[in-house]
C-alpha positions as YAML, in Angstrom:
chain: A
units: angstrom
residues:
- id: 1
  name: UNK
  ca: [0.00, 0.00, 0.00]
- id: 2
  name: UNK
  ca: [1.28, 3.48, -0.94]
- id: 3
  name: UNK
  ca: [0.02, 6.49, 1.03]
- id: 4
  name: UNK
  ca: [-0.73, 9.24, -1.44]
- id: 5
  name: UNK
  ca: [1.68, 11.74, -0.13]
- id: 6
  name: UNK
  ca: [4.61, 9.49, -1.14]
- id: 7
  name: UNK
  ca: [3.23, 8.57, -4.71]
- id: 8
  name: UNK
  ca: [3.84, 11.41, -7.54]
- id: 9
  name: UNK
  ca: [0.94, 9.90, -9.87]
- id: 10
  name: UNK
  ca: [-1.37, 7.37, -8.84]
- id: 11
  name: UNK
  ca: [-4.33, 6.97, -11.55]
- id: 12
  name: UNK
  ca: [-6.83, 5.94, -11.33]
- id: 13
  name: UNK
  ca: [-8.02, 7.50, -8.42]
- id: 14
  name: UNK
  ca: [-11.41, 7.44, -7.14]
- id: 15
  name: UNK
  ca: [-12.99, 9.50, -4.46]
- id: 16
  name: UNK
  ca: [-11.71, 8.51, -1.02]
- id: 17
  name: UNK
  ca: [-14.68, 6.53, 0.55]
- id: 18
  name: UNK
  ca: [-14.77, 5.06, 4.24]
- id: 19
  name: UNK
  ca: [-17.85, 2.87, 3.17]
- id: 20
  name: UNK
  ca: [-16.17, 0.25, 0.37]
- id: 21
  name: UNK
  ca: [-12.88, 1.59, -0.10]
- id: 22
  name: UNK
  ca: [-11.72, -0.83, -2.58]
- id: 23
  name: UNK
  ca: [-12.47, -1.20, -6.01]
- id: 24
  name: UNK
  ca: [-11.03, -2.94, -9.22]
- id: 25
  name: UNK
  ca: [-9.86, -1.29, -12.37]
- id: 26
  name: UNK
  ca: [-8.19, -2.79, -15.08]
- id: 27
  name: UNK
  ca: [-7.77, -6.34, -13.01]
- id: 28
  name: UNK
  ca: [-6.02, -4.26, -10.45]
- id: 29
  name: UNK
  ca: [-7.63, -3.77, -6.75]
- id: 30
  name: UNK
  ca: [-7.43, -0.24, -5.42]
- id: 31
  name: UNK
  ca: [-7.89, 0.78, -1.93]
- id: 32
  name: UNK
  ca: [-8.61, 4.47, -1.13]
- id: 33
  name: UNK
  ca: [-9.43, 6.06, 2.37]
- id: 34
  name: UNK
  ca: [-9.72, 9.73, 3.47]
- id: 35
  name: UNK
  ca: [-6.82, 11.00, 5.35]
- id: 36
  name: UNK
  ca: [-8.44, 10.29, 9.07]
- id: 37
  name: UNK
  ca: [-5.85, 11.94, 10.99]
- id: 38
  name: UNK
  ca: [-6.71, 14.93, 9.33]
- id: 39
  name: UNK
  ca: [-10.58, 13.99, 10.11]
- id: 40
  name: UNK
  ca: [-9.87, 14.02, 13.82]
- id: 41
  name: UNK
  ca: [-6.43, 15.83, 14.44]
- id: 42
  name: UNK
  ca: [-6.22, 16.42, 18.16]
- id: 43
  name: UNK
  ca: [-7.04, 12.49, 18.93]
- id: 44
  name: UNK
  ca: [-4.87, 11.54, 16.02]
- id: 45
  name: UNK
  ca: [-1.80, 13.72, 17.90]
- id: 46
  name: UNK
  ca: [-2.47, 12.58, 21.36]
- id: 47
  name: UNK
  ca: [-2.43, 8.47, 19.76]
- id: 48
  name: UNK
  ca: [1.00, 9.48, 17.57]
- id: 49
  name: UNK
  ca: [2.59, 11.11, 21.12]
- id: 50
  name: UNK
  ca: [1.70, 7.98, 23.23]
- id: 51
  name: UNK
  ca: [3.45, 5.82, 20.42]
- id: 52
  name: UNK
  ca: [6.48, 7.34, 20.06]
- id: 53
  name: UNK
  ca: [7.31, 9.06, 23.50]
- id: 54
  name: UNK
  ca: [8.85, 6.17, 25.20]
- id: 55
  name: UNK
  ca: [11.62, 6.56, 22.47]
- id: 56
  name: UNK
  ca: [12.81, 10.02, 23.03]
- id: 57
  name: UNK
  ca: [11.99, 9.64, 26.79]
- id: 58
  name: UNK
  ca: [14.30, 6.63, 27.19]
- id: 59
  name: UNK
  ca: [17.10, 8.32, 25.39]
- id: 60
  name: UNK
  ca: [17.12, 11.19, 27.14]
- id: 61
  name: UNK
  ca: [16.84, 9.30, 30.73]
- id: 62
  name: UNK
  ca: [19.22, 6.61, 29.28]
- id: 63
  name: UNK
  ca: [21.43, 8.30, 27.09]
- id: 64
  name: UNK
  ca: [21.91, 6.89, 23.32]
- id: 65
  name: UNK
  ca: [23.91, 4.05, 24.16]
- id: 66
  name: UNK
  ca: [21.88, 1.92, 26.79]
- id: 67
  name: UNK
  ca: [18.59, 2.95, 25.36]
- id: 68
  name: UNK
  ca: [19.30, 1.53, 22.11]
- id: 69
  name: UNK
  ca: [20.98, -1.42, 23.96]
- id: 70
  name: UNK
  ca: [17.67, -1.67, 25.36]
- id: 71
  name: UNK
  ca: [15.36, -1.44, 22.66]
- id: 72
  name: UNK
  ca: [15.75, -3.36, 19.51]
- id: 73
  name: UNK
  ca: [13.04, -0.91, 18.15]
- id: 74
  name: UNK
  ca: [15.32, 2.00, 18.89]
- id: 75
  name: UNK
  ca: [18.21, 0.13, 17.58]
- id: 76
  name: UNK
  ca: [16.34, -0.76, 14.21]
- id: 77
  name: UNK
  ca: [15.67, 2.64, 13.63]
- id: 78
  name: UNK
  ca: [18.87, 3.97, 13.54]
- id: 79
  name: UNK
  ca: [21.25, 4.76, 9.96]
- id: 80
  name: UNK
  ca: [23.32, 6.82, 10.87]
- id: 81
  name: UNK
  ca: [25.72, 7.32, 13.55]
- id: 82
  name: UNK
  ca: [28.99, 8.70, 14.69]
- id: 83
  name: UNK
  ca: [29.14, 9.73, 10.60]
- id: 84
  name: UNK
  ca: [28.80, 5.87, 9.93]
- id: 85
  name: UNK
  ca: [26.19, 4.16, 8.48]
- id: 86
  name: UNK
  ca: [24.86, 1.16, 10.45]
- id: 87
  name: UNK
  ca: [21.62, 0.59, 7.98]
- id: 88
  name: UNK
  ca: [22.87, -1.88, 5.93]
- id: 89
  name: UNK
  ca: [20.21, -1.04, 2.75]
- id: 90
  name: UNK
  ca: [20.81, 2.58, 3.19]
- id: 91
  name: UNK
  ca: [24.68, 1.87, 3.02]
- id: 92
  name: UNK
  ca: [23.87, -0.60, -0.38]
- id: 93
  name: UNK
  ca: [21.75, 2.00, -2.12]
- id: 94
  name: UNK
  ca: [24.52, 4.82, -1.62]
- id: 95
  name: UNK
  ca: [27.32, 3.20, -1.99]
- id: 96
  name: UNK
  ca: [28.91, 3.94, 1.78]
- id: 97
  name: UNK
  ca: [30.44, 1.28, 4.05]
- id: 98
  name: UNK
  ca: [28.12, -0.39, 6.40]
- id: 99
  name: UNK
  ca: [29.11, -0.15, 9.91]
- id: 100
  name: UNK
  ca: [27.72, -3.52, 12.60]
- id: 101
  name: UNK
  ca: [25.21, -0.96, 14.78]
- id: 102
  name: UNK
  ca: [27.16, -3.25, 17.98]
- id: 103
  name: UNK
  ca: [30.22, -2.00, 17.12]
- id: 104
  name: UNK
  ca: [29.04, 1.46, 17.65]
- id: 105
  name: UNK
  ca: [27.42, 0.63, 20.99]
- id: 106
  name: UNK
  ca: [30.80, -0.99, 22.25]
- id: 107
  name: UNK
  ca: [32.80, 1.56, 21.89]
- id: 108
  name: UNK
  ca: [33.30, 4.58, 24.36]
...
């Protein structure tokens, strides 16, 4: 599935509809939704902050190290670091070195 804000043309494109949102063109099965946090954007802001807080939160009570020793969540989220990149796909597509994430975290 493709959100809309990351797809430069999608056709074709039917109305958003909560009520049946998919449809078939051409063989192919389309799904389209409204944007619902932008139908409810306090609620939608309160959910995203209760999602993500505990990252930032353990970091900053942790420091970088031990809450990404921690957290494999935290760790699997992380690219870049210490100008190395420890995402091995990012380090593919650009052609950089890939750095083991561990080796980061061991050292001082």
């Amino acid at each position: 599935m493709l959100p809309l804000t990351k797809v430069v043309v999608l056709k074709p494109l039917m109305r958003p509809r909560t009520v049946d949102p998919t449809y078939v063109i051409d063989g192919v099965v389309h799904y389209c939704v409204a944007n619902m946090p932008g139908a409810v954007p306090i609620t939608s802001t309160y959910v995203l902050n209760n999602a993500i807080l505990s990252g930032p939160l353990a970091i900053a009570n942790q420091g970088w190290k031990k809450a990404l020793s921690n957290d494999k969540h935290l760790l699997n989220g992380l690219n870049i670091c210490q100008g190395k990149v420890t995402y091995k796909t990012v380090a593919d597509d650009l052609g950089y070195k890939y750095t083991e994430t561990n080796t980061l975290l061991m050292s001082s």
